[in-house]
C-alpha positions in Angstrom: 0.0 0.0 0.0 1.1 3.5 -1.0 1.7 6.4 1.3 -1.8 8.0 2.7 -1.5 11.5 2.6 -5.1 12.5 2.2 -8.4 11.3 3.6 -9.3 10.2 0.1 -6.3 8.2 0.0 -7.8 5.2 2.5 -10.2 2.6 1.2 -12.1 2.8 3.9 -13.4 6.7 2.7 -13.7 5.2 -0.4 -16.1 2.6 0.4 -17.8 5.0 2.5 -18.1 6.7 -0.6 -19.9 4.2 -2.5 -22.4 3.6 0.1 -23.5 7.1 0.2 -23.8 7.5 -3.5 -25.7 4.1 -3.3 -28.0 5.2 -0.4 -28.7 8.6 -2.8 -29.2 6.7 -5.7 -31.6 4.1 -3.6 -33.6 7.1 -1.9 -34.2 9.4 -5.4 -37.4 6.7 -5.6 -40.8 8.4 -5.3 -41.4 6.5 -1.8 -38.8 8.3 -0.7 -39.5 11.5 -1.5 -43.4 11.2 0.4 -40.9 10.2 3.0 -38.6 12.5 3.7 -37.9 11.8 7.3 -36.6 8.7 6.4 -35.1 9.6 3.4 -32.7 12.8 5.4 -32.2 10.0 8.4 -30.6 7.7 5.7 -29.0 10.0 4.2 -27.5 12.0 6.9 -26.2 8.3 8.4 -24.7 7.4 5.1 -22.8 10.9 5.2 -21.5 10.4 8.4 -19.7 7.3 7.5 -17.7 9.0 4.8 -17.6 12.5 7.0 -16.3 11.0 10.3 -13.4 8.8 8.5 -12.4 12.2 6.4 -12.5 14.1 10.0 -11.1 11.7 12.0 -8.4 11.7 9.8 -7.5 15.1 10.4 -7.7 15.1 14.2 -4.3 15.3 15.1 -4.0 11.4 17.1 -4.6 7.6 16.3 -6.7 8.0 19.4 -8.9 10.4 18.5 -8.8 8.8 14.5 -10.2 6.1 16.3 -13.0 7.6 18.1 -14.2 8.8 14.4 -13.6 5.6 12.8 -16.1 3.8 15.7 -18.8 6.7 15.0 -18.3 5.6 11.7 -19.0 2.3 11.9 -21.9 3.1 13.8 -23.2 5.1 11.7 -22.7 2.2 9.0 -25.1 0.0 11.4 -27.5 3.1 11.4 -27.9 2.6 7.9 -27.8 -1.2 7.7 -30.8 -0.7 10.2 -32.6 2.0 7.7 -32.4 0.0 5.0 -34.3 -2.6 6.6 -37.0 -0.2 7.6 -37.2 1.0 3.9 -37.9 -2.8 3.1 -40.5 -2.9 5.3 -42.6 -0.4 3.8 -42.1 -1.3 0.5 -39.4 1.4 -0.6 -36.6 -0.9 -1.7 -36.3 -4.8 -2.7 -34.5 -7.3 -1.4 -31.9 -6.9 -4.2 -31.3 -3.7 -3.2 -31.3 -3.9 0.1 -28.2 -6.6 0.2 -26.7 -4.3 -2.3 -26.4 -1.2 -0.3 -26.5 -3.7 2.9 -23.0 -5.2 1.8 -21.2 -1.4 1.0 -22.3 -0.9 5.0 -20.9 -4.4 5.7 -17.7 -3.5 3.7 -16.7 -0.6 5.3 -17.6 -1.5 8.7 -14.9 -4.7 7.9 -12.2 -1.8 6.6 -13.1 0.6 9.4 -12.4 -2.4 11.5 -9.3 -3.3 10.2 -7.8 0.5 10.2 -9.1 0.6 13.9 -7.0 -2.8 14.3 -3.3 -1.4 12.4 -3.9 2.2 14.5 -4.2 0.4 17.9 -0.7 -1.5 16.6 1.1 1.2 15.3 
């Protein structure tokens, strides 16, 4: 792996990425729109996963990195828990749900991981 020098360096922002231009993409469906509580929820979750990792970054310590990286994740989980909501009431399919389902699983695993080589390094 190369040198990170910016946020948009790691994988983990990356994937993060993905997920929120997949939850966008997911939510632009007219059920969404009548709904927009749900819509900003999911989309203000799946911002925070790529926000926190590009702040956390930035914050000056692997410890406090770290403390991003979990809000992260959680935020991941907030969405994993959306989507199923959106299921529920008809919004989304099944297809798309483990779609989008598996960028939050995918991140939370890299967010993992980073956590794992910061507490190391």
């Amino acid at each position: 792996m190369g040198r990170i020098e910016r946020f948009e360096d790691l994988q983990c922002w990356q994937v993060a990425r993905a997920l929120a231009k997949g939850v966008y993409a997911l939510t632009a469906g007219a059920d969404f729109r009548r709904d927009s509580r749900l819509r900003d929820q999911i989309q203000g979750a799946a911002g925070s996963v790529m926000h926190n990792i590009a702040e956390g970054f930035d914050a000056g310590s692997d410890s406090e990195f770290v403390r991003f990286l979990r809000i992260s994740r959680r935020s991941a989980s907030e969405v994993q828990s959306q989507l199923y909501l959106a299921l529920d009431l008809g919004y989304i399919g099944k297809d798309d749900l483990e779609r989008v389902y598996g960028l939050a699983d995918d991140v939370k695993k890299c967010i993992n991981g980073l956590i794992r080589y910061l507490h190391r390094r």
